[in-house]
Structure formats: C-alpha cells, structure tokens
C-alpha positions as CSV (number, residue, x, y, z in Angstrom):
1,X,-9.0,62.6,-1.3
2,X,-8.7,66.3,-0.6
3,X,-4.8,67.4,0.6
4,X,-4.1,71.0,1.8
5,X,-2.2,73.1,4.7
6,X,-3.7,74.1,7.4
7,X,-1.5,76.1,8.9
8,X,1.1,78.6,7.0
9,X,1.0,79.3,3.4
10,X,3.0,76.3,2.1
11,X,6.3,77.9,2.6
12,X,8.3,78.9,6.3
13,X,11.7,79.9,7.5
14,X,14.0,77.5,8.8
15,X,12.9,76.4,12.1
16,X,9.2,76.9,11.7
17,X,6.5,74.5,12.0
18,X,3.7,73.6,9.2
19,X,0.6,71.1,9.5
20,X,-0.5,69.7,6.1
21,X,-3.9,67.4,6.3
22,X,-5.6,65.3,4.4
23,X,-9.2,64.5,4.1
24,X,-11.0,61.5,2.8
25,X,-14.4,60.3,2.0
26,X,-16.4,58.3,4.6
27,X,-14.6,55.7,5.8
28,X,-11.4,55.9,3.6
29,X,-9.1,55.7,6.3
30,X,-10.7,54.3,9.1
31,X,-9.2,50.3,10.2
32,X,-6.4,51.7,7.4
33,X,-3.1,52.0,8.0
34,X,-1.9,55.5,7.0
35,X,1.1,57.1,5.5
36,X,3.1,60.5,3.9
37,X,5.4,60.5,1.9
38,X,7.3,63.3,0.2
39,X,9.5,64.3,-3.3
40,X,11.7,66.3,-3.3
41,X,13.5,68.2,-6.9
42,X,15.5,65.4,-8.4
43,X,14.8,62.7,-5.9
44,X,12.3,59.9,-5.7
45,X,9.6,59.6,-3.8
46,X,10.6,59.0,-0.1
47,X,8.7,57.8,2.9
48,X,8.2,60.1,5.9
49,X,5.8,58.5,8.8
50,X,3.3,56.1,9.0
51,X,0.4,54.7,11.4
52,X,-0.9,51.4,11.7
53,X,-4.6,51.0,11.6
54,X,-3.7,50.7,15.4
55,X,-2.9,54.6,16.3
56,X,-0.1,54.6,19.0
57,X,1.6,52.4,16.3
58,X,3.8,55.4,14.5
59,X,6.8,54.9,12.5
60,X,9.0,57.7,10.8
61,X,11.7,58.7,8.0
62,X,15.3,59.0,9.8
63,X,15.9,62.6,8.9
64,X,12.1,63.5,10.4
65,X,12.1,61.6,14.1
66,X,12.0,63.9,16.4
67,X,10.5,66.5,14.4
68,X,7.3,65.4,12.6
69,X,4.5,64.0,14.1
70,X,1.9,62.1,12.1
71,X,-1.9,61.5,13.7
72,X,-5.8,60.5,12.5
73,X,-9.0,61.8,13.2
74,X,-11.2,58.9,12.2
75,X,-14.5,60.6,13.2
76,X,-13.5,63.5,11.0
77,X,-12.1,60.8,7.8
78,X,-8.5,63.3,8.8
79,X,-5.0,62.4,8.3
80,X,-2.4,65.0,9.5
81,X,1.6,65.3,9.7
82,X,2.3,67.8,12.2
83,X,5.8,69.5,11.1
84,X,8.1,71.4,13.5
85,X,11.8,72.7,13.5
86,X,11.3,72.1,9.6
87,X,15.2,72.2,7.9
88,X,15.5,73.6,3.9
89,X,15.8,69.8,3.1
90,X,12.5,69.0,4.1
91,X,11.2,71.3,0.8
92,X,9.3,68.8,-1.4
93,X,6.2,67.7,-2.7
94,X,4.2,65.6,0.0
95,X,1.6,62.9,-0.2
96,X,-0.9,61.2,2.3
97,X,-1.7,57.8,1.1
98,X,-3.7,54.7,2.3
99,X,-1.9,51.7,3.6
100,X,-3.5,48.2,3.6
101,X,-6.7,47.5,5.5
102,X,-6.5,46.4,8.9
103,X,-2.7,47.1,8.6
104,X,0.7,47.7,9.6
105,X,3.2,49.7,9.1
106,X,4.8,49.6,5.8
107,X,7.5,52.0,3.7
108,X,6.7,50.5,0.5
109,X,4.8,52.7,-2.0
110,X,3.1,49.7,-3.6
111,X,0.9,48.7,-0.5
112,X,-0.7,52.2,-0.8
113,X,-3.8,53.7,-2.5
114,X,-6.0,56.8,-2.5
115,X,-2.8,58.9,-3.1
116,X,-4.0,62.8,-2.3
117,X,-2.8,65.3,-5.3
118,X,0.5,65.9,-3.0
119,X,0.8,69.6,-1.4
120,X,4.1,71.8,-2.4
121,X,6.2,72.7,0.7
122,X,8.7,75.1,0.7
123,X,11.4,75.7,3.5
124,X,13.7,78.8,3.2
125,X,17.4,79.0,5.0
C-alpha cells in the first residue's frame, strides 16, 4: 500500500504536530485490525497504536498516549496516525501495517501484513 505525509514535510520542531497516512487497495483494511509501528536509528522495530477492526477499540505505545492518535477511513481504504506535541525521540522510520481479519488488538509484528514502504520522520530539539 501507498504510505506518505500529509501534513508537514517529514520533519518539525519539537512540539509540532505531523499526520502520516496510509492508503490501501479496495478493501485492504476494511473488518482488519490496523496498526503503526516505528524504527528508530539503532533500535528495533517498536509498536506505536493500533485499532481493532472495531474502531473505538485504540490501543497505544507508552511513550505516545496522550499524544498520537491513530484512526480509519474505511470508505476511503485510509489509515492515519495523527501526531501532536511530537518529542526528538519520536524521529524514526514509521510503518502502517494490517493486523488479522476480523481482529484485535495485537503488538506483535508477526500478526501483521501489507507493511507500507515506512515514511522517514524527523523531529528537531
């Protein structure tokens, strides 16, 4: 699937806010559970939020409540993360991905598919 940014230019100041999307073919994430994850330089890959294939079902990272937001538009095939008061530790590579049909929640990288090509984001201090 297709990730980009749709707001900013893939790097912000301290304290700004970002929104990266991802976009799917028909039906790729519709009845899915959903998920980003992010990797940072010299870390492995992390989990960030999720959504069960039920939508007011959200889970998130820690070190991201509060602050990131994750959401679906299943007409439109969308997956966003909505990124606010972003911290220089949230620079990394992030990923949408697929979670298992019909799902919930999970934080394990191995129950996900359709991994979009990950979009770079930069946070300067």
């Amino acid at each position: 699937q297709v990730q980009r940014i749709d707001t900013g230019e893939g790097s912000v100041q301290a304290g700004g806010s970002m929104r990266l999307s991802c976009e799917g073919s028909v039906h790729t994430f519709f009845s899915y559970a959903v998920g980003w994850f992010r990797q940072a330089l010299g870390k492995e890959r992390e989990f960030v939020a999720g959504m069960a294939y039920v939508g007011s079902n959200t889970s998130y990272a820690n070190s991201v409540k509060g602050r990131f937001t994750i959401s679906r538009d299943n007409a439109k095939n969308m997956v966003f993360l909505q990124m606010n008061s972003l911290k220089p530790e949230d620079t990394a590579v992030y990923y949408c991905a697929r979670g298992p049909r019909w799902g919930m929640i999970t934080r394990n990288e191995d129950s996900y598919d359709y991994w979009g090509q990950g979009t770079e984001v930069t946070v300067s201090s």
